[in-house]
C-alpha positions, 0 to 999 in steps of 0.5 A: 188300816193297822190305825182302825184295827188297834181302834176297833180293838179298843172300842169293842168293850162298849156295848152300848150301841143298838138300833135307833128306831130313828126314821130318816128317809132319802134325800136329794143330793145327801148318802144313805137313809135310816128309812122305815123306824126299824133301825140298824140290823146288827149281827156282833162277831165273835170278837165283839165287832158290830158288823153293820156299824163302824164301831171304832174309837178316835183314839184310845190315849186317854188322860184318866186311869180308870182300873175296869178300862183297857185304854186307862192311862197306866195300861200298855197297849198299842195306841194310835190317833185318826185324824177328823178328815181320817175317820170321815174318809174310812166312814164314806168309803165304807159306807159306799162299799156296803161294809156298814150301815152307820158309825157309833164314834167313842173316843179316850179323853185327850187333853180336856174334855171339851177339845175331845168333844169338839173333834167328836163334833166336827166329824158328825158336823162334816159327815151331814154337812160335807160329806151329805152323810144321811146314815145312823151316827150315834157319839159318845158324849164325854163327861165334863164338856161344855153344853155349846159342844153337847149342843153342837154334836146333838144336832147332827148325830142320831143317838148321844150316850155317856156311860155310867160304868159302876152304879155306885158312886163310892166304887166308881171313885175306888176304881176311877178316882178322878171320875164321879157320877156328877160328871156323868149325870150333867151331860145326860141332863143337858142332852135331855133338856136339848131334847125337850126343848127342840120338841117344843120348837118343832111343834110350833115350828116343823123345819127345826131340825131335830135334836138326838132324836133316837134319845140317850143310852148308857152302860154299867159294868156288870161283876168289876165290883160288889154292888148287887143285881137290886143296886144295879136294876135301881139304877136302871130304873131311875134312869128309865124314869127320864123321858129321853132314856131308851136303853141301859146296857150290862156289860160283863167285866172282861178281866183286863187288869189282873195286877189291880188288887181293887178288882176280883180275877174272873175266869171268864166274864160273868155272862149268865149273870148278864144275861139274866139282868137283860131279862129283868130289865126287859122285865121292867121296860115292857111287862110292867114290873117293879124292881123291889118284885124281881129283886128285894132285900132277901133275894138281892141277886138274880137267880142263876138258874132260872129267868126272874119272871119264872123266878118270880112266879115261883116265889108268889104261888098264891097269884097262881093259877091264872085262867087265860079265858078271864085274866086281864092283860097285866096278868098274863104278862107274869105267867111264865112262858107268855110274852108281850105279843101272845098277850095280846093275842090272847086279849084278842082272840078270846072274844070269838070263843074261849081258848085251849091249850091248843090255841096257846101253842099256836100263839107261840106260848111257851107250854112247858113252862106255862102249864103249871101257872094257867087254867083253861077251857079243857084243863078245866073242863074236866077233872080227868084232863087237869094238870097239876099247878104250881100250888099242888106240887109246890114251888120246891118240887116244881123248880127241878122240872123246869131247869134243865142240867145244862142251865144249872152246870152253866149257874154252878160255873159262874158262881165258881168264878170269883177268886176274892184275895181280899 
């Protein structure tokens, strides 16, 4: 137990392990399922434990010196080793307890690449063969493996993902020397293609088992170095343009190294400015943006203050107001206070009458935000009834109406962490 406390410790920094949306029901003679697609239910503690997942490192001796890590090699802390046999006796007798649902698996880098990997391997490979494991497993690759381990590992783990960390190459090797993104993009590339080719297979051959089939996911720290908000969402762009790319995670640099002169000393992590990256990236996985539209040259970092989409709104008055009774689908997504599912209901729903402000609200659209950017059939219907839009009261004059006092102590807050020495 003092072994998996100090792991757990040292694995709560990696924030890259979510629901996979995989499907695998029961079987005869094997333990646990991930019946139904929806995943695994997370709730994170305050520490940064995920509860329904046994989030915990094989070991936290790692062999590289990467300054944003706290298991780095020059740092001191408290290590410790499971065995294989150790972890996959914690994870069945967990899982027979109800404590967890699933095991996410990282671990330092000890020796080589390939004999880190191999032992990631073999846990996964006895947990399915062995032990008849039928859970959520999700492994971390590591950079610099062999494919034949990568091979191994994905078939019998759920999810694979090998971290990015810093989205430019130029501070990755100031802050990680012996690190660089070929050693990050080979194993994504290698996943990618196992993925691609056993879809082929299973197409001609149905019992082939499957291959990583909740895909690949990856993480950026967010705040260890000067690389802007358009630098990083570029970055998440690219890598949502493969086929096997389901979620990029921000992770708020956690100051763990306050003697290194390379990285900035932060108060706090920057958890505003992750939040709104969040935003923007949901922004460009489900409501069709582009990443030059939420972030350009002139506006290179996210606004703290409001989210992008209203930001967005806010810098393009001449798209505004839209008339929810005729607006096509795209449309409606970039009005602020409109998500994806009142979209659609809006789509569905008017072909049975023209809507109003009161049928809005019923389908849960956010009305303090959206009456300045929409038209409908009482707020056209009459002069007497209209309400003013944001190219009548102007973007300016309409900002401060839609932030609160609360969101602008919490930006100014931020944007006061950074002590530069430089």
């Amino acid at each position: 137990m003092e072994k998996l406390r100090i792991l757990a410790e040292s694995a709560k920094y990696d924030v890259s392990c979510s629901s996979s949306g995989t499907v695998r029901s029961g079987k005869k003679g094997m333990v646990g399922s991930t019946v139904g697609g929806l995943g695994i239910c997370h709730s994170f503690a305050d520490d940064g434990r995920c509860i329904a997942l046994l989030k915990v490192m094989l070991t936290n001796y790692c062999m590289y010196d990467c300054a944003y890590c706290i298991n780095r090699r020059s740092n001191d802390i408290r290590r410790s080793t499971l065995s294989v046999s150790e972890l996959e006796e914690i994870t069945m007798e967990f899982y027979r307890r109800n404590y967890i649902e699933g095991l996410f698996l990282s671990s330092g880098v000890v020796r080589n690449p390939d004999y880190t990997m191999e032992r990631l391997a073999a846990i996964a490979r006895d947990l399915r063969t062995v032990h008849r494991f039928n859970g959520y497993i999700h492994l971390k690759s590591i950079p610099g493996c062999s494919q034949e381990l990568l091979n191994e590992a994905g078939r019998y783990a759920d999810r694979m993902s090998v971290n990015i960390e810093i989205p430019n190459e130029e501070s990755l090797k100031m802050l990680a020397p012996e690190k660089d993104h070929q050693s990050v993009f080979q194993p994504m590339r290698l996943i990618q293609q196992g993925v691609l080719e056993n879809k082929e297979d299973r197409r001609r051959m149905h019992h082939v088992p499957r291959f990583v089939p909740a895909g690949q996911s990856t993480q950026m720290i967010v705040g260890a170095t000067k690389e802007t908000d358009r630098d990083i969402l570029q970055m998440s762009s690219a890598l949502y343009g493969q086929p096997t790319m389901r979620r990029v995670y921000y992770s708020g640099y956690v100051s763990v190294n306050t003697t290194d002169p390379r990285l900035p000393v932060l108060k706090q992590p920057p958890l505003v400015r992750e939040n709104r990256l969040y935003q923007a990236d949901w922004l460009l996985r489900f409501y069709h943006f582009k990443v030059d539209e939420i972030v350009d040259e002139k506006h290179a970092n996210l606004d703290l203050e409001i989210d992008p989409k209203l930001a967005w709104a806010l810098r393009h008055p001449e798209a505004f107001p839209v008339d929810i009774n005729t607006a096509d689908y795209e449309m409606l997504l970039r009005v602020p206070g409109l998500g994806t599912k009142s979209a659609w209901l809006i789509i569905n729903s008017r072909r049975f009458g023209r809507l109003n402000s009161y049928d809005l609200k019923k389908m849960g659209v956010v009305m303090k935000k959206a009456k300045y950017f929409i038209t409908c059939h009482e707020l056209t219907s009459s002069p007497a009834t209209s309400l003013t839009s944001v190219n009548e009261l102007s973007p300016e004059r309409l900002r401060p109406l839609l932030v609160s006092k609360a969101q602008q102590k919490r930006a100014a807050e931020e944007q006061q962490l950074k002590l530069d020495f430089g």
